[in-house]
N, C-alpha and C positions, 0 to 999 in steps of 0.2 A: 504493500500500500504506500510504504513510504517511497520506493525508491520510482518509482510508475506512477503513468495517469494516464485512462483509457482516450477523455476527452478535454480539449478546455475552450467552451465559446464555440462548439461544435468544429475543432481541430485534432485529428487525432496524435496524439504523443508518444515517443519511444521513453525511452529508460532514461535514466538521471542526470546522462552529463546534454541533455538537452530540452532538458524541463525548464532551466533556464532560462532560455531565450525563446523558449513557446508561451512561458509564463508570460514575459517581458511584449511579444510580440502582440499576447492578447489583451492586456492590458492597455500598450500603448494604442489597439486598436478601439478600447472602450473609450480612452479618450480620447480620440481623432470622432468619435461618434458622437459625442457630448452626453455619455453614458452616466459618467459620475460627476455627481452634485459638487458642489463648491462647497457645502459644508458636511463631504462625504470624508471620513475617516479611512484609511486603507489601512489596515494592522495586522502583518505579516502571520502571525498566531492563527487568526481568526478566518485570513481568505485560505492557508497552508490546511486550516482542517476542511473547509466548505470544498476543496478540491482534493483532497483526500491523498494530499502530499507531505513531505517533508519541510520544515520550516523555510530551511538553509535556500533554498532554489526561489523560493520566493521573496525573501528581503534580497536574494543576488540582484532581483529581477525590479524589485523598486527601490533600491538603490542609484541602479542603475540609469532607470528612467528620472533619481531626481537627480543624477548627476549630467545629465541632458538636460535638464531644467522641464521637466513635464510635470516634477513634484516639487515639494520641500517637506523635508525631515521634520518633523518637531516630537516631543516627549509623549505624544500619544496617537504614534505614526503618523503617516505621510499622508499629505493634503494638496489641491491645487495653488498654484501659487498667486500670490495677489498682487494682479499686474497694474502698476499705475498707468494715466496716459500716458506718460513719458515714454514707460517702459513699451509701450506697444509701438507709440510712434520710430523707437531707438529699433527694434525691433523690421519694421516696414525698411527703415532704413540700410540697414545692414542684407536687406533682401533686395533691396535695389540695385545694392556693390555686387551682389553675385548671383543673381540670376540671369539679368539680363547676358550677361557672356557666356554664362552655363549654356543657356538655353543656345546660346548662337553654334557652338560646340557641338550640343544633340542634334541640330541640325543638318550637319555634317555626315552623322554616325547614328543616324537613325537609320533602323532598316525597313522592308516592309510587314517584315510583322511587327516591329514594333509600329508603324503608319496601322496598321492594320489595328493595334490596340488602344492607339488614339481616336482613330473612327469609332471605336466602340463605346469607349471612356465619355464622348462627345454626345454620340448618340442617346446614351444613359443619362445625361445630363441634362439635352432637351428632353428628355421625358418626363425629367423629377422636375422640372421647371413647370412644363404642362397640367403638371400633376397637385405644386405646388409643396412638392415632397423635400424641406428642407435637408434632412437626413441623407436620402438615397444622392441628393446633388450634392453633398459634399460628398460624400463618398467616391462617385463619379471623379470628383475636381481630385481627388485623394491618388484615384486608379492612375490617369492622368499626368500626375506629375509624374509618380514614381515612375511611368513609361518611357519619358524624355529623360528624369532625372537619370533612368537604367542606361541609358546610352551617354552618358558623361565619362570620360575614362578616368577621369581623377575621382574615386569614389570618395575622399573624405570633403572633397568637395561638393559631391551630391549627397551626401548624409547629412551635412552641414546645412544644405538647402531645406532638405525635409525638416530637420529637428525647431530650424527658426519659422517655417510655415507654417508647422504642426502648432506650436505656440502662440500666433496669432489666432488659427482655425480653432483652437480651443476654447481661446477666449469670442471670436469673434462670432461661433455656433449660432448665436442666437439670431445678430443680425440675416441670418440668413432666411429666415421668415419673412423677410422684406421683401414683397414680388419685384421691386425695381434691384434689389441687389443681387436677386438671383439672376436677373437679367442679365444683370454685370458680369458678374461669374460665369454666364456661358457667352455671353460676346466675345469676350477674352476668349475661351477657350476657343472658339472656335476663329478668331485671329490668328492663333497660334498653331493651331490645325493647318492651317491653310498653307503658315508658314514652312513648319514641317514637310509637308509633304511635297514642295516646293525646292527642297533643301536650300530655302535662303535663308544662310546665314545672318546677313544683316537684318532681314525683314524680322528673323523672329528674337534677335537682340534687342530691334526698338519694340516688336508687340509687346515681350515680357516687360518690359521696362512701364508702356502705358496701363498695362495690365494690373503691376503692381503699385500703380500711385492711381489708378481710378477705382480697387481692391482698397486704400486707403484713405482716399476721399471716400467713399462711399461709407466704410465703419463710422470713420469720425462724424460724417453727415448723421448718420441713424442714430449714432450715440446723442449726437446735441439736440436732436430732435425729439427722444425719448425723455433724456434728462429733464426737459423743458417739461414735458408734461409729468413729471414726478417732482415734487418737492424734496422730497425727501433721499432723492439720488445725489441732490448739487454737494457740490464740496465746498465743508469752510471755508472763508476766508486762508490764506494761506498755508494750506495744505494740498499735497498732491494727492488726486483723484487714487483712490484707486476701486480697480474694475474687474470682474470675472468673467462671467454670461449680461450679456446686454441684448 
């Protein structure tokens, strides 16, 4: 029991030296999903019996993830992190320095299955749009990157791309209920589609780049327009905002 697990998230699992990172993998996909609460508790003891493992494999596995920054440690386990605007805008930032040349790269060294898993990723996307299925379209936007980010040869620079995405998309889950921002989110995408399959370089340097500042006008738009109609969201006087699910 301890050294096995049949399933986890409907994944099936080998033996022990890779419960680890199946642990690690399901997890980091609950929160890509906007699965756990912002005042959800993760406590190593407690998910290692609910999955009917060993301890050890699973604080490896959220540790891990807070050492990416998807948690933070505190004395009654691991929580989301509480992102200021700052922190999101520092964030958009640093995704602006490298994706756009990422992206110009995959362009290159995309093949046709991976064009072929774009088309589909795309496809999935107008649908959860039509549909109005906030969830199924990030997931789509999720498939997606990983596709372009897989054809990047410098992998620590496409791990780097997903881990600072994955941090905005956590926080940002909610605006995605906004029909005008899912709009967004497949305009883009399918920009970049185009580009891709295109193999122009340049073209899909500048889409990603517009992609990702109209992806950041858009949050801060929906955040200031939420805020307004909540009192009780504005921030002190001289304090930084900070913000989880908006």
């Amino acid at each position: 029991m301890a050294d096995r697990l049949d399933r986890i998230g409907g994944v099936a699992l080998g033996r022990s030296d890779s419960l680890r990172r199946q642990i690690y993998q399901d997890l980091r996909g609950r929160l890509q999903r906007g699965e756990i609460r912002p005042d959800q508790r993760l406590i190593d003891v407690g998910l290692a019996e609910s999955l009917g493992v060993s301890r050890m494999p699973v604080r490896e596995a959220l540790l891990q993830l807070m050492n990416e920054g998807y948690l933070i440690g505190t004395t009654r386990g691991f929580v989301l992190p509480r992102l200021t605007l700052d922190d999101i805008a520092d964030i958009f930032e640093v995704r602006r320095l490298l994706e756009p040349r990422a992206a110009a790269n995959a362009a290159r060294d995309l093949d046709e299955e991976g064009h072929a898993r774009l088309k589909a990723a795309l496809a999935r996307a107008e649908e959860a749009r039509d549909r109005q299925d906030p969830v199924e379209l990030a997931l789509a936007n999720i498939a997606f990157r990983d596709t372009w980010t897989g054809a990047v040869r410098n992998q620590r620079l496409a791990a780097t791309i997903s881990r600072f995405a994955d941090h905005v998309q956590v926080v940002r889950f909610g605006t995605l209920h906004d029909t005008s921002v899912q709009s967004v989110v497949v305009e883009g995408m399918a920009d970049l589609y185009d580009a891709f399959i295109r193999r122009d370089a340049l073209a899909a340097q500048d889409r990603m780049a517009a992609f990702i500042a109209e992806a950041e006008k858009s949050y801060f738009q929906v955040h200031k327009e939420r805020s307004a109609l909540s009192p009780k969201a504005k921030s002190r006087p001289g304090k930084r905002k900070e913000v989880r699910h908006v």
